[in-house]
N, C-alpha and C positions, 0 to 999 in steps of 0.2 A: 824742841818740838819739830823744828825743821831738819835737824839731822834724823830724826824718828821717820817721817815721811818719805825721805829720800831714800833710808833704809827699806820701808813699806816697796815702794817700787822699784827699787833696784835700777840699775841698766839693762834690765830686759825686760818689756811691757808683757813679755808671754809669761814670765813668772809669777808677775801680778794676774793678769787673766788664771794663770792655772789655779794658785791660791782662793779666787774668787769662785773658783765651780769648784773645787773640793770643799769650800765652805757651804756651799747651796747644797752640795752632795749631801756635805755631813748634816743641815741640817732638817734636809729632806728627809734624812735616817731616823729623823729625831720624832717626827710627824707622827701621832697614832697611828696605827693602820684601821681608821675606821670606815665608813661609807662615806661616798664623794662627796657631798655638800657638803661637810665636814671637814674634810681638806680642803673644797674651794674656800670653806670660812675662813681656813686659819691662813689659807693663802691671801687673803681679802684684808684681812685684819691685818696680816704682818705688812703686806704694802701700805697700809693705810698709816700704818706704823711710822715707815722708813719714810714716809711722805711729811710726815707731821714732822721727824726729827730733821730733814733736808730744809722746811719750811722754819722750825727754829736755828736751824743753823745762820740759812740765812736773813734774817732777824737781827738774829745775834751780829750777824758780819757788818749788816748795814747801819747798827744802831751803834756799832764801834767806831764807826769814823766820825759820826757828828755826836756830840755831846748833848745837842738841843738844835732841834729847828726853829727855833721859835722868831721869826721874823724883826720884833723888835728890838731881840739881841745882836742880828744882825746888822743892822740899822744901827745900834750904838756904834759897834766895831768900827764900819764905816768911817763915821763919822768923827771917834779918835784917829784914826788914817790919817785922815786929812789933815788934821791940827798937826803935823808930823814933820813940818817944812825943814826943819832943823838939823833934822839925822842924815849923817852919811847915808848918801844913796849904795854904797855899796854895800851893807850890810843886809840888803836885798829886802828890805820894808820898799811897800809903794810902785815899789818895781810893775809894771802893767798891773797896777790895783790890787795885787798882791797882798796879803793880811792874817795874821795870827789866827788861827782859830783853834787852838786849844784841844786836836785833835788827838783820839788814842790811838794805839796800831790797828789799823784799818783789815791786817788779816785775823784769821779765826782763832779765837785762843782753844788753848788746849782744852778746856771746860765743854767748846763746841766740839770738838772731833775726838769722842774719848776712841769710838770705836776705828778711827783709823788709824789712832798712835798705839794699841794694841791689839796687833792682828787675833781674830781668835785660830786661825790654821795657820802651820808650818809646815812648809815644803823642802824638802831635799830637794834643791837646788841641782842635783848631779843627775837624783832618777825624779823624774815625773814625766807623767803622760796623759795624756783625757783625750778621746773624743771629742771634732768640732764636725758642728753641722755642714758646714761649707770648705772648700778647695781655695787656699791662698798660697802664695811663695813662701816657702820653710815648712810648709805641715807634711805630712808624710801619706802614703797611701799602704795602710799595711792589708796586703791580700788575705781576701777571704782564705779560711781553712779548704774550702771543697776547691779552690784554685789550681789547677792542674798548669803543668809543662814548663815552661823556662820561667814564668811569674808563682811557681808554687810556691809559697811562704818567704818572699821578699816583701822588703821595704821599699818604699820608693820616694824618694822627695822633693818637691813639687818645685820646677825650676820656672817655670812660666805655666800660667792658665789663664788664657781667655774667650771669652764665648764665642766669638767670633773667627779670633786666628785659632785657636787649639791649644794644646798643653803638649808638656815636654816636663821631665822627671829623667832624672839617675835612680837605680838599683844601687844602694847603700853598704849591702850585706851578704854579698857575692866577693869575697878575698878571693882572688886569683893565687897560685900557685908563684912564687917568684918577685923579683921586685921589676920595677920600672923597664930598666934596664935588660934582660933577660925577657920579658912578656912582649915587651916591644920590638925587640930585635928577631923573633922568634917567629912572631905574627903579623900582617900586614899592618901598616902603622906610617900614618905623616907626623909621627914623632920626631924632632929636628934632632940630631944628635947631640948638640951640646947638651942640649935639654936632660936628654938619655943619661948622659956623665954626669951633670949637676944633681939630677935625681936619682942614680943610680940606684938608692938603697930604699928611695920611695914603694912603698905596699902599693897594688894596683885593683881594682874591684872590676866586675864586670858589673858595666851601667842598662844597658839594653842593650836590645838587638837592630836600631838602627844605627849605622853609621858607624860599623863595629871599629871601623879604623883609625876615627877620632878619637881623639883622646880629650876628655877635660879635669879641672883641677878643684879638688875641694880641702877646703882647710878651714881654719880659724885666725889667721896670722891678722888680718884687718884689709880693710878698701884699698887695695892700691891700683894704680891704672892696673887698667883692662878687667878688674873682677867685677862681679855683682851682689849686693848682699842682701841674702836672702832671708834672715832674722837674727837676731842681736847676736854677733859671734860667729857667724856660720856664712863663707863668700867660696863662691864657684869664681874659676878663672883669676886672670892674673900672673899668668904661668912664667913669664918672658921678667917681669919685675921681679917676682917668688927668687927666678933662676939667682939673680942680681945680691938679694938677701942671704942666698944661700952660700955664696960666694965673697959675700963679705964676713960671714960665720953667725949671722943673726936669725938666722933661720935653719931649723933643721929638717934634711928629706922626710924623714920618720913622721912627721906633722902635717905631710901631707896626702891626700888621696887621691891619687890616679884613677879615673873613670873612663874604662872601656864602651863606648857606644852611650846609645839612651833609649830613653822609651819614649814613644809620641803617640798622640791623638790629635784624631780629625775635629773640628768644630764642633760640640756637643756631643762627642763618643764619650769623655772620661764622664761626664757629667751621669749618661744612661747607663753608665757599669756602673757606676756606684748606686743608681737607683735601683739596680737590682741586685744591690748587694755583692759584687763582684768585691769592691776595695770597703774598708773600713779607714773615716779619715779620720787623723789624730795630731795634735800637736805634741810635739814632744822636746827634752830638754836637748840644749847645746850638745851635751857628753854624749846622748845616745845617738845623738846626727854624727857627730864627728869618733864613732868608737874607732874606726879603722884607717880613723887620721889624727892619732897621738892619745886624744882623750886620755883619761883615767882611766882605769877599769879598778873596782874596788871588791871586798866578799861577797856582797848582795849582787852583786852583777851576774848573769849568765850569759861569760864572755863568750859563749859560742855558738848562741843562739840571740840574735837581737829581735828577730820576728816574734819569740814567744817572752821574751824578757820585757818588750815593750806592752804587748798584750797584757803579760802579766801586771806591769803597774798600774794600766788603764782600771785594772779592778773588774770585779761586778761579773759578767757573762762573759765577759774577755780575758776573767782571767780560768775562765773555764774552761774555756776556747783553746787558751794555751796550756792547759794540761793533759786535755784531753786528746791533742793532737802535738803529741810530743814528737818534733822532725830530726830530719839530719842534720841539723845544725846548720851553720854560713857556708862553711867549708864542704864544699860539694863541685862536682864535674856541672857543667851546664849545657844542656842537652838541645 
């Protein structure tokens, strides 16, 4: 039961979250389409539902640890305690008042949690995507279709946002022409040279238009000084330790993403583009954040468009969105 759970949530909590709205999804699909007090019923009732089953569960979990409250059983126990003088103390009777009680396993059995030991939605683990209401570290900003000019059909994902200081995102889906090596040598760049040689064969992206001279680093490799990590799998920065890995042969260039410049916003800017519909926010999986730092790419993939491959798995009007506005793909000049 407990390897079942563990499996249920994985190491990545957004997997879990994503599983849980495709299941509300699917089962919102499922909803007659009749008139509205009719769906607020069945929405009334099913909570009333999942309320009653949380309330048996926990029941159940509390009734599992004590066998009986009953006071003057208590009192017995006790009171055999005592008469106990006899027994090695280290067999840890008596011990700070210590005492048998004849308890069962105090967590939930399977009986209580049928519905968590068999999920009813499966997710491909490699594509998923949805829709979230709000802007956090790792979720992406994928630009509206009517989007014109150097943000037309990019991805963006979201390296800092707060209300007060502002937000700051990398363009994901802009390949540059060249590797590390070559883009950097070619272009203004405080790219240190070692750096240059040790990543020589590293893929480069154009991240935004401030600060085009910087460079940062995005991968999957894990926390090492100097990175940040920004959801389960996926760390900006770290470049100088990366260099170290690479050099010892435990790390390959190819795995990793060189990000030309960035995008920023002033305090409450990204927040009013997206209230008027500017960016569409989305959480999305590991593979589609890191396509163009090693990832997999598989059949189902549209390795050369990730703006509408993501749209496309969001589903629903999104995936409308991306057919309907079929682009030039990643691979384009930037204007």
């Amino acid at each position: 039961m407990e390897k079942n759970l563990e499996d249920m949530m994985g190491d990545d909590w957004r997997v879990f979250r994503a599983r849980l709205v495709m299941q509300e999804q699917d089962e919102a699909q499922s909803v007659p389409q009749t008139d509205y007090e009719s769906n607020q019923q069945y929405h009334n009732d099913e909570n009333l539902a999942k309320q009653g089953q949380i309330s048996e569960m926990l029941a159940g979990a509390l009734s599992s640890i004590f066998k009986s409250n009953n006071k003057q059983d208590h009192k017995k126990k006790l009171d055999a305690a005592k008469t106990l003088s006899n027994q090695d103390i280290f067999n840890g009777e008596n011990i700070g008042g210590a005492i048998s009680l004849d308890c069962e396993d105090p967590f939930v059995s399977e009986e209580e949690l049928p519905i968590l030991l068999k999920p009813k939605i499966e997710i491909d683990k490699h594509r998923w995507a949805h829709p979230i209401p709000h802007v956090e570290p790792g979720s992406v900003l994928v630009a509206n279709e009517k989007l014109g000019g150097v943000f037309h059909q990019t991805v963006v994902l979201v390296i800092d946002h707060h209300e007060a200081t502002g937000s700051t995102g990398i363009v994901i889906n802009r390949p540059m022409g060249g590797n590390l090596l070559k883009v950097a040598s070619e272009t203004e760049s405080q790219v240190d040279l070692s750096l240059k040689l040790a990543f020589n064969s590293a893929p480069v992206t154009f991240g935004g238009p401030v600060m085009a001279e910087e460079y940062s680093i995005l991968h999957g490799y894990g926390e090492v000084e100097g990175s940040k990590k920004l959801c389960p799998g996926v760390f900006v920065g770290g470049s100088e330790e990366l260099m170290n890995e690479v050099r010892l042969g435990s790390f390959s260039p190819s795995n990793a993403l060189f990000v030309k410049g960035h995008a920023a916003w002033v305090p409450g800017q990204l927040s009013r583009e997206i209230g008027k519909g500017v960016w569409y926010t989305a959480a999305i999986s590991e593979d589609f954040i890191l396509r163009y730092a090693g990832a997999p790419v598989t059949m189902d993939d549209n390795k050369d468009d990730l703006w509408s491959d993501i749209l496309a798995c969001m589903g629903g009007n999104y995936a409308d969105i991306a057919r309907q506005n079929v682009g030039r793909g990643d691979m384009r000049m930037m204007s």
